[in-house]
VEXDREN-2710 file (C-alpha; in Angstrom, 1 decimal):
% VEXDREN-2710
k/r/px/py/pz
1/UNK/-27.4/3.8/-8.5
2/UNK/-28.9/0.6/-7.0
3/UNK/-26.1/-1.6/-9.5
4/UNK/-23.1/0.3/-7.5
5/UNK/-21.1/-1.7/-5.6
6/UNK/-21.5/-1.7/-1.7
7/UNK/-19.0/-3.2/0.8
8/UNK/-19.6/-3.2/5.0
9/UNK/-17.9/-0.1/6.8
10/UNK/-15.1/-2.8/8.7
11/UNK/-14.1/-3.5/5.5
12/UNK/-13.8/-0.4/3.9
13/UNK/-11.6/0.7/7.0
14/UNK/-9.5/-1.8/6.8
15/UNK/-8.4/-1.4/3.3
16/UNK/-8.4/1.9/3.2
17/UNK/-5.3/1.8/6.3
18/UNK/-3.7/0.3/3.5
19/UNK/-3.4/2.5/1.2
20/UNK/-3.2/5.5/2.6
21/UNK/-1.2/7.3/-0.6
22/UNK/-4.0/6.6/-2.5
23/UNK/-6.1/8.8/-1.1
24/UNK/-6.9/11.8/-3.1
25/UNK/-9.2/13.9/-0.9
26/UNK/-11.7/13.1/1.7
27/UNK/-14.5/15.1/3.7
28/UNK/-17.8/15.8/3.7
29/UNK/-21.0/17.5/2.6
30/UNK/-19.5/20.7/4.4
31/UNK/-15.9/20.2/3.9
32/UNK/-12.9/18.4/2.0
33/UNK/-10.0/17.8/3.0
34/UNK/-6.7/17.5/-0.1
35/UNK/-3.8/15.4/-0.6
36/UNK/-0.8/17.2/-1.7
37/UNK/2.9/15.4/-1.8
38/UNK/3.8/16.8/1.4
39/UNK/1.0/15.6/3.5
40/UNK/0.3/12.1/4.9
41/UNK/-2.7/10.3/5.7
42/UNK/-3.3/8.4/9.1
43/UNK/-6.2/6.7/10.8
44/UNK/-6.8/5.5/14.2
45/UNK/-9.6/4.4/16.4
46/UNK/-11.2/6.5/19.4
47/UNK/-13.2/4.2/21.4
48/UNK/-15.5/2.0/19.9
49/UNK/-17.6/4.8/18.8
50/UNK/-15.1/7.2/16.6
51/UNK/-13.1/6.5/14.0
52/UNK/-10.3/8.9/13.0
53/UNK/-8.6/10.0/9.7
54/UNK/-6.0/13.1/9.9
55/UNK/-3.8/14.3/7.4
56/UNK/-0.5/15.7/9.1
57/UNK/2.4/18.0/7.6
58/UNK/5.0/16.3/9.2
59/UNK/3.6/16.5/12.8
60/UNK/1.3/19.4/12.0
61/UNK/-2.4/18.3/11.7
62/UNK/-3.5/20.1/8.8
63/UNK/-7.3/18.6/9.4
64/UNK/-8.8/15.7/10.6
65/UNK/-12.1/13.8/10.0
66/UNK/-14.4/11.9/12.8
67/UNK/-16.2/9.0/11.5
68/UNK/-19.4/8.0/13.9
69/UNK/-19.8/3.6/12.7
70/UNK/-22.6/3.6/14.4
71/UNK/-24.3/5.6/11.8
72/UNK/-22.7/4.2/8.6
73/UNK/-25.2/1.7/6.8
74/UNK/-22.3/1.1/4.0
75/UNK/-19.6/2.2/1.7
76/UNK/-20.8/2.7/-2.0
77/UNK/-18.3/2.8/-4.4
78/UNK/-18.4/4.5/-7.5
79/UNK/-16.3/5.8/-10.4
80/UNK/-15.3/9.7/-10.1
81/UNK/-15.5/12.8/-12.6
82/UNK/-12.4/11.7/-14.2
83/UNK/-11.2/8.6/-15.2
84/UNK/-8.3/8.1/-12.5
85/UNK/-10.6/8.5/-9.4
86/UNK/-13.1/6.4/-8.0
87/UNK/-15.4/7.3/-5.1
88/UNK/-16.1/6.1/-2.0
89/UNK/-19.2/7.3/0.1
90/UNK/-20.4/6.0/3.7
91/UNK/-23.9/6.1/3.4
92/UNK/-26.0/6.9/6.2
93/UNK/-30.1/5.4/6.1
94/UNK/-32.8/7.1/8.1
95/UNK/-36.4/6.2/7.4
96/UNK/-36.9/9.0/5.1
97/UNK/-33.7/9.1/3.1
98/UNK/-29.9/7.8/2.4
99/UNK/-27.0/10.4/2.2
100/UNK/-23.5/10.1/2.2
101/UNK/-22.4/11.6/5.3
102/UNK/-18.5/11.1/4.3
103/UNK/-16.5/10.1/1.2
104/UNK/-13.1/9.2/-0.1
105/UNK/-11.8/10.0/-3.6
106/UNK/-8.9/7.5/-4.5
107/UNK/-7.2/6.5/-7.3
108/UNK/-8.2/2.8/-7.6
109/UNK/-10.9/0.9/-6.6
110/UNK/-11.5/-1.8/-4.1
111/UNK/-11.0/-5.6/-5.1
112/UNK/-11.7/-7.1/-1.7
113/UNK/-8.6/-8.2/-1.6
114/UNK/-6.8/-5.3/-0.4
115/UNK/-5.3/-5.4/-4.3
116/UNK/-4.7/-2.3/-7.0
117/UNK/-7.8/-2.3/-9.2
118/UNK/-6.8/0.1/-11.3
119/UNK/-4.3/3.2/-11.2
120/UNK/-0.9/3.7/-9.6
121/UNK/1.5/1.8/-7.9
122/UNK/1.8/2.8/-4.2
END
């Protein structure tokens, strides 16, 4: 896993504001939260300390995630089960382990430049 690629949390936030239809589910270890064509994706900060992504049905929040940056080392991306998803996990260190504490499955990868890797047109 060590030749994955790895990208700094700021970053990873910023694209992924971008491309917020992209997004095919997100949660983590304990729950997932799933796109479906009615529901949109937005993100906001809380303080310094708390980012936050919610997915809305029009101005229902279906569910909503709090992201502590404090406690993300970095984003690891990865390719997903199938062929059209790729996977984003923030990875939180501790002396004894790594684990990702959250993750995003989207359908393209990150190119640094806030570009389509791979997949469909927004």
């Amino acid at each position: 896993m060590d030749d994955e690629p790895t990208l700094p949390l700021a970053d990873f936030w910023h694209w992924l504001g971008h491309h917020p239809d992209c997004i095919l589910r997100a949660g983590t270890p304990e729950a997932v939260l799933y796109d479906d064509e009615d529901l949109h994706w937005t993100f906001m900060q809380e303080e310094p300390e708390t980012l936050v992504v919610q997915v809305l049905r029009g101005k229902l929040l279906v569910g909503e995630l709090f992201i502590a940056p404090d406690q993300i080392s970095y984003v690891q991306a990865s390719r997903g089960e199938r062929e059209d998803e790729h996977v984003f996990e923030l990875i939180t260190e501790t002396e004894s382990e790594n684990f990702a504490s959250y993750f995003f499955v989207m359908v393209h990868g990150f190119d640094g430049e806030g570009e389509l890797a791979a997949g469909r047109v927004h």
